[in-house]
Structures are given as C-alpha cells and as structure tokens.
KOLKOLGU-80301 format. One line per field, with one value per residue (C-alpha): x, y, z; residue number from 1; residue in one letter. Coordinates in steps of 0.05 Angstrom, whole numbers, plus 5000, padded with zeros to 4 digits. Example, Ala and Ser with C-alpha at 12.3 -4.5 7.8 and 13.67 -1.06 7.14 Angstrom:
<nodes>
px = (5246_5273)
py = (4910_4979)
pz = (5156_5143)
n = (1_2)
res = (a_s)
</nodes>
This chain:
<nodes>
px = (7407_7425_7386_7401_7381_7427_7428_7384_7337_7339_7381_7428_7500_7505_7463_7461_7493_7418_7389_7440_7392_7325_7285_7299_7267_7204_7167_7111_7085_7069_7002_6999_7015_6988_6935_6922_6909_6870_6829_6824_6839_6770_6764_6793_6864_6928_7001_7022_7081_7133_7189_7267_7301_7355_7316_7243_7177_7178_7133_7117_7130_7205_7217_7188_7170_7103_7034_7026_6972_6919_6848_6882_6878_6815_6845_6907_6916_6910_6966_6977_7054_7078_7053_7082_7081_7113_7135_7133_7183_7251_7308_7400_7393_7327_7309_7255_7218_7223_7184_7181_7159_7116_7156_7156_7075_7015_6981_6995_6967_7007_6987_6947_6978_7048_7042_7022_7009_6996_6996_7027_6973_7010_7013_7083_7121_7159_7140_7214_7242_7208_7230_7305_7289_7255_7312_7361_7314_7297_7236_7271_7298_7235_7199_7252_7224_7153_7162_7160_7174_7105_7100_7096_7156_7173_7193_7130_7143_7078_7074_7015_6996_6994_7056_7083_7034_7058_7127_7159_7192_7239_7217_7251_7207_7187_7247_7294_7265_7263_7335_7357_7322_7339_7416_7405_7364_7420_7466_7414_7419_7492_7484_7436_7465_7525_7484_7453_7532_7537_7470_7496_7566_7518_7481_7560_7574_7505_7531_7595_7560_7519_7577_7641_7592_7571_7498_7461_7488_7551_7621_7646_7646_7635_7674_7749_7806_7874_7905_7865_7836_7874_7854_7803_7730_7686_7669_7589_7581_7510_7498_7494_7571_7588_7545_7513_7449_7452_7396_7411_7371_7366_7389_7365_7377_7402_7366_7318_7328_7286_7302_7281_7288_7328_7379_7376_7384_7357_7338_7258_7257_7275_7224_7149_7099_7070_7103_7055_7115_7157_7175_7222_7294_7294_7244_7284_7345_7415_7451_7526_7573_7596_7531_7478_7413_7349_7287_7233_7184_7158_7172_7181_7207_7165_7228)
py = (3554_3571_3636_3665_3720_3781_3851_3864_3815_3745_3752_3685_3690_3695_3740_3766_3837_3872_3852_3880_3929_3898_3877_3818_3753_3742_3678_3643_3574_3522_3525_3594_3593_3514_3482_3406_3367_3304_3306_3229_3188_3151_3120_3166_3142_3182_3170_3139_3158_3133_3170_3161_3194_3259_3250_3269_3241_3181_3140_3074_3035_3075_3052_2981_2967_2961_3002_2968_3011_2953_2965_3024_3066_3098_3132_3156_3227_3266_3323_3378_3401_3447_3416_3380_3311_3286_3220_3190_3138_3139_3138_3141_3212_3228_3194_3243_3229_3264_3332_3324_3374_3352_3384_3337_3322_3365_3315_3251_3203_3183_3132_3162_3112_3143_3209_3280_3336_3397_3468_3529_3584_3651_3706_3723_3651_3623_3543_3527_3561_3508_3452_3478_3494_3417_3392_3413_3377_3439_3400_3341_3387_3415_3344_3294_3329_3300_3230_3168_3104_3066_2989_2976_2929_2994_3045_3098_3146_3165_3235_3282_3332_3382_3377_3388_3453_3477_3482_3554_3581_3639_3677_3740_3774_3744_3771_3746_3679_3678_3698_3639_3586_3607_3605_3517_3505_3523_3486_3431_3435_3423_3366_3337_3347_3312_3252_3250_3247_3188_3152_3156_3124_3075_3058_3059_3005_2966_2962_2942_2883_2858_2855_2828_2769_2708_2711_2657_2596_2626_2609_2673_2748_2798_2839_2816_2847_2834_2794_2740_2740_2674_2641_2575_2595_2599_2536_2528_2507_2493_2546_2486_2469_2539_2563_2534_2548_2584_2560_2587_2609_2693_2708_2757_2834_2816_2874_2851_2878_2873_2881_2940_2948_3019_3011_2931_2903_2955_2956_2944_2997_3041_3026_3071_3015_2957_2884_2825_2774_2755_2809_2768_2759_2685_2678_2691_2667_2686_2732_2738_2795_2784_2733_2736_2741_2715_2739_2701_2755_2788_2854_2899_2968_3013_3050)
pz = (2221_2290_2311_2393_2439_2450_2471_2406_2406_2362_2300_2271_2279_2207_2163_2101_2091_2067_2124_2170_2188_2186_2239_2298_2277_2314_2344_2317_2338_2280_2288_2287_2210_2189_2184_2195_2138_2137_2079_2062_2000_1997_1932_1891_1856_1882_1880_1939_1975_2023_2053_2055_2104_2086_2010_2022_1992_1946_1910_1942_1870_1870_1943_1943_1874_1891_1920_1997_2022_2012_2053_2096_2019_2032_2099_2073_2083_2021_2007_1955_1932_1980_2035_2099_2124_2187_2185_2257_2254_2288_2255_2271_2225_2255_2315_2327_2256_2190_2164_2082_2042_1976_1908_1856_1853_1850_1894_1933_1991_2057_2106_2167_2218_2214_2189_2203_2151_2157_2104_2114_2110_2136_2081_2106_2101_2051_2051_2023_2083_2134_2081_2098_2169_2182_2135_2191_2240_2281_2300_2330_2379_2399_2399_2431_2499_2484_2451_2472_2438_2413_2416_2350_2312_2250_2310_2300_2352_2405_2377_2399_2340_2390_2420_2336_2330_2395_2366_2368_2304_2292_2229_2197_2145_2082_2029_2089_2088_2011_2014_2062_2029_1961_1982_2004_1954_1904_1952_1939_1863_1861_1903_1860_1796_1830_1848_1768_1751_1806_1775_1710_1726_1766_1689_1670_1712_1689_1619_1640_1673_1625_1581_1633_1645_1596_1574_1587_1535_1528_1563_1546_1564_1504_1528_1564_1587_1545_1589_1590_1521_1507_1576_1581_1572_1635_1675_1702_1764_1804_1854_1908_1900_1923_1966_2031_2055_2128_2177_2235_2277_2301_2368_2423_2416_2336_2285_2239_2160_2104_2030_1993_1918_1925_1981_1987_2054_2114_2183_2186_2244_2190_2141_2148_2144_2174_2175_2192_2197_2251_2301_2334_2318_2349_2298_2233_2204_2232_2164_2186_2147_2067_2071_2015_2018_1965_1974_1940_1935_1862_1862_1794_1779_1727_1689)
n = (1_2_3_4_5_6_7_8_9_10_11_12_13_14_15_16_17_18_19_20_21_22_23_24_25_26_27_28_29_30_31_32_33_34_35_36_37_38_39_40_41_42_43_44_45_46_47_48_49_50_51_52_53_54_55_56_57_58_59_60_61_62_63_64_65_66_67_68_69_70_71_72_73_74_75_76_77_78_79_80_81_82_83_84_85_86_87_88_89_90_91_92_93_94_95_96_97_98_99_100_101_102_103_104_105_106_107_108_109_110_111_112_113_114_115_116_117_118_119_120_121_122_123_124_125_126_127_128_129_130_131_132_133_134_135_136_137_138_139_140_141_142_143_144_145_146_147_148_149_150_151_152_153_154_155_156_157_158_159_160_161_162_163_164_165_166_167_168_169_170_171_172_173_174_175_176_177_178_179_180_181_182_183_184_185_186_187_188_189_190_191_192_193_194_195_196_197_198_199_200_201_202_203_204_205_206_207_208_209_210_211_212_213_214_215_216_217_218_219_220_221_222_223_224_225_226_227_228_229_230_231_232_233_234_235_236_237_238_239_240_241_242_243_244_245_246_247_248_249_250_251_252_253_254_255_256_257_258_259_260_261_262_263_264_265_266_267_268_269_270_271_272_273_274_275_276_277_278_279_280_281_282_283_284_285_286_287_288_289_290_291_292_293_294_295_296_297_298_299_300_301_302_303)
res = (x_x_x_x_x_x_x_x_x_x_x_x_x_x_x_x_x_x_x_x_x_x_x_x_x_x_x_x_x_x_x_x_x_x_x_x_x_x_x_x_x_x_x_x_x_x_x_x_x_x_x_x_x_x_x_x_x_x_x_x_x_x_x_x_x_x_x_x_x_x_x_x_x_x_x_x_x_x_x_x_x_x_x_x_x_x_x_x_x_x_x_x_x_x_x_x_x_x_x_x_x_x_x_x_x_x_x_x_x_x_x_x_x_x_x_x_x_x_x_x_x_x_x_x_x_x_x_x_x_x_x_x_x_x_x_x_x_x_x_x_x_x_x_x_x_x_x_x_x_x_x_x_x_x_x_x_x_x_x_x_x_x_x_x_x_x_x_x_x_x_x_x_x_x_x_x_x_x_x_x_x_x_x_x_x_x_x_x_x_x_x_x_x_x_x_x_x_x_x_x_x_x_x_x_x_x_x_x_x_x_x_x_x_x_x_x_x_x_x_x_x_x_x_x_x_x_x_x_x_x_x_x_x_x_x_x_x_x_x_x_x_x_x_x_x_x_x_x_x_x_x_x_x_x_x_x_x_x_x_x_x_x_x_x_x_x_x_x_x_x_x_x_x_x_x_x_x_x_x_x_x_x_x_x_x_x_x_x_x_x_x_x_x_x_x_x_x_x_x_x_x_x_x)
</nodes>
C-alpha cells in the first residue's frame, strides 16, 4: 500500500473510484492512536501464544506441541482480540520483526522478553487496516533505521518501544480504511480456503500412508498397486543395517535448526523463545542434505 506526495497532497497511486474525491490521507504517529499494553498474566490461566511468521498468532501447543513459558508465565503480557503484538525477532521475510494482530481468541498471553503490544484506541481507525498495513511490513521500513542486532542466540532485535510509537502512519478516513482492508481480507479468505483444500489433500495423503505401508506384524500393505500385487511380501530389516549414525562434529559459521512439530526442521534464529542448549555450531552435530534427523524429545499434539 504505497501512498506519496504530489501536487495534492498524499493520496496512493491506486484508489478506489468513491473516494476520488475525498480528502488527502493525513499523518498520525502510532502512539498517537495506541496505547501500550502490559497488563501481566500473573497467576491467572491464558492461552499462550507464539508467532509464525507471514501466518500471525498461534498457540504455543499448535507450534511446539507443548506450553514453554515455565516461571517467565506470570510476566507474560496479557492481550485482548484485536490487539497488536510485535514480535522482536529477525527474520529472511521480516528481518525487522513481525506486527500480529490477535483474531482468533478473545484473550491470550505473549512472552514480555520478545514482544511489544500495544491497542489501537483512535475513534477514527479501523484495527484490520493496521493488520493489512503491518502485514505488508510498513513498519520494518520505518524501524530497520533504529535496530540493532541483540546478543542473544534466537535473533531478538534491540528495539526501543519508542522508536515503534514514534512511527508515522498515513491514514484516509475511516469508510476509506474499512474499504481497503475489507478488499485483502477477502483476498485473505480465498487464500485460506485454498490452504483448507491443501490441508485436506495433506489428511489425503495421511490415509494413503497408513494404508501403502505394513502395520506393525504384517509383511504386507492393505492397500497395493496392480502391478505388484503378485510380487514377494515385504522384507524387515533393523534400522542399523541401513542407516549410519552421523557424528560429526558442527563447523564454524554452519546454522543451527531445531525441530518443530508444524514445519519440522527450522533455523533456531527463527524460532521466538529462549534455548538453554548449545549456542555453538562446533558444539552440535554436523546434518548434511537428504540426512534424517530423530529427536528424542516427548512432544504431543492435542487434535
């Protein structure tokens, strides 16, 4: 949403035909129309959430198949739907951090160490407009000037609150703003009733599975193509005969991943929490391409 100064004032290049006519968008700063949040959890249960970047706000048992707030709990920041959180860890799509916007729960708690919320309070804004606008990263541009990268192993950017409240915004009038975000959110809609078409071919595939693979006692598939329904029954082999165990050692400048349960094998810099393993590459084990990886830790999944 590219809006620029002409003869008339600020407009976009592209507008929509009733508003030909209306006035030039004008400038407000963020904290001109927010409010900080940081109303904390305490003891008081909440759902806690995580974020993925270009998706939004997710619960932590979706993400990692498990709650990992631990002690920190009672100083996670508490937020209500509608509201803003600025998660301050770098990323390729968002180097500069990621603005969500809570939609799918009346209430939720964020970890204070890496994120920033704040509520938009201005009678004349439309919150689903700044969830498009930050969606866009309009705010990266503004904040790339400012940041600096922090010490820490997970990438959280040095960020100064004010520096995010000092931001300047270009705002039409309210029906304007309605009428832009409206326009992506349907945009948004499609997209995600494409993605429930690609889930389901993903539960497709699942059932496939279970059934182009013996169960456990049988030599067998249920379910086999023609060709080889008169072939020799499966052989069992022990996992040791065909696979060797890699032990070699990380090198120098190599990136360090971690498994997740959602998107499987991921940078850590690219993951919004705390890691009190090895930071060090020479540290961990060496993973070349087409390798696979176990991970020995219990995680579950509540479906």
């Amino acid at each position: 949403m590219k809006v620029e100064q002409n003869k008339q004032g600020l407009v976009p290049k592209l507008r929509f035909p009733e508003f030909q006519s209306e006035p030039d968008w004008g400038e407000k700063k963020l904290g001109d129309i927010s409010i900080p949040i940081e109303e904390r959890a305490g003891g008081i249960k909440y759902t806690l959430m995580s974020v993925t970047t270009g998706v939004g706000l997710v619960s932590q048992m979706d993400k990692f198949g498990r709650e990992i707030a631990g002690n920190a709990y009672k100083n996670y920041y508490v937020i209500l739907k509608g509201d803003f959180a600025y998660n301050k860890s770098a990323t390729k799509q968002y180097p500069e951090g990621y603005i969500s916007q809570l939609i799918d729960y009346d209430s939720a708690a964020l970890p204070n160490s890496i994120f920033t919320c704040f509520r938009i309070t201005a009678l004349n804004a439309y919150s689903q407009f700044f969830n498009q606008l930050f969606q866009a990263n309009f705010h990266g541009k503004w904040l790339k000037k400012f940041i600096t990268i922090g010490a820490r192993a997970h990438g959280s950017l040095n960020v100064d609150s004010d520096d995010l409240f000092c931001m300047p915004i270009n705002l039409p009038q309210y029906d304007e703003q309605q009428k832009i975000a409206d326009c992506l959110s349907s945009l948004d809609e499609l997209i995600t009733a494409h993605n429930k078409k690609l889930d389901n071919l993903k539960l497709h595939k699942n059932g496939l599975m279970q059934q182009l693979f013996p169960s456990v006692g049988e030599t067998v598939p249920r379910l086999r193509f023609p060709e080889f329904w008169d072939m020799e029954d499966w052989q069992e082999k022990k996992a040791g005969s065909l696979f060797m165990n890699r032990i070699e050692a990380g090198e120098a400048g190599l990136p360090i991943y971690s498994m997740t349960m959602s998107e499987g094998m991921i940078e850590r810099s690219l993951l919004d929490r705390e890691f009190d393993d090895i930071a060090k590459p020479e540290g961990n084990k060496k993973a070349h391409k087409n390798d696979i990886v176990y991970t020995n830790t219990c995680i579950s999944k509540i479906t």
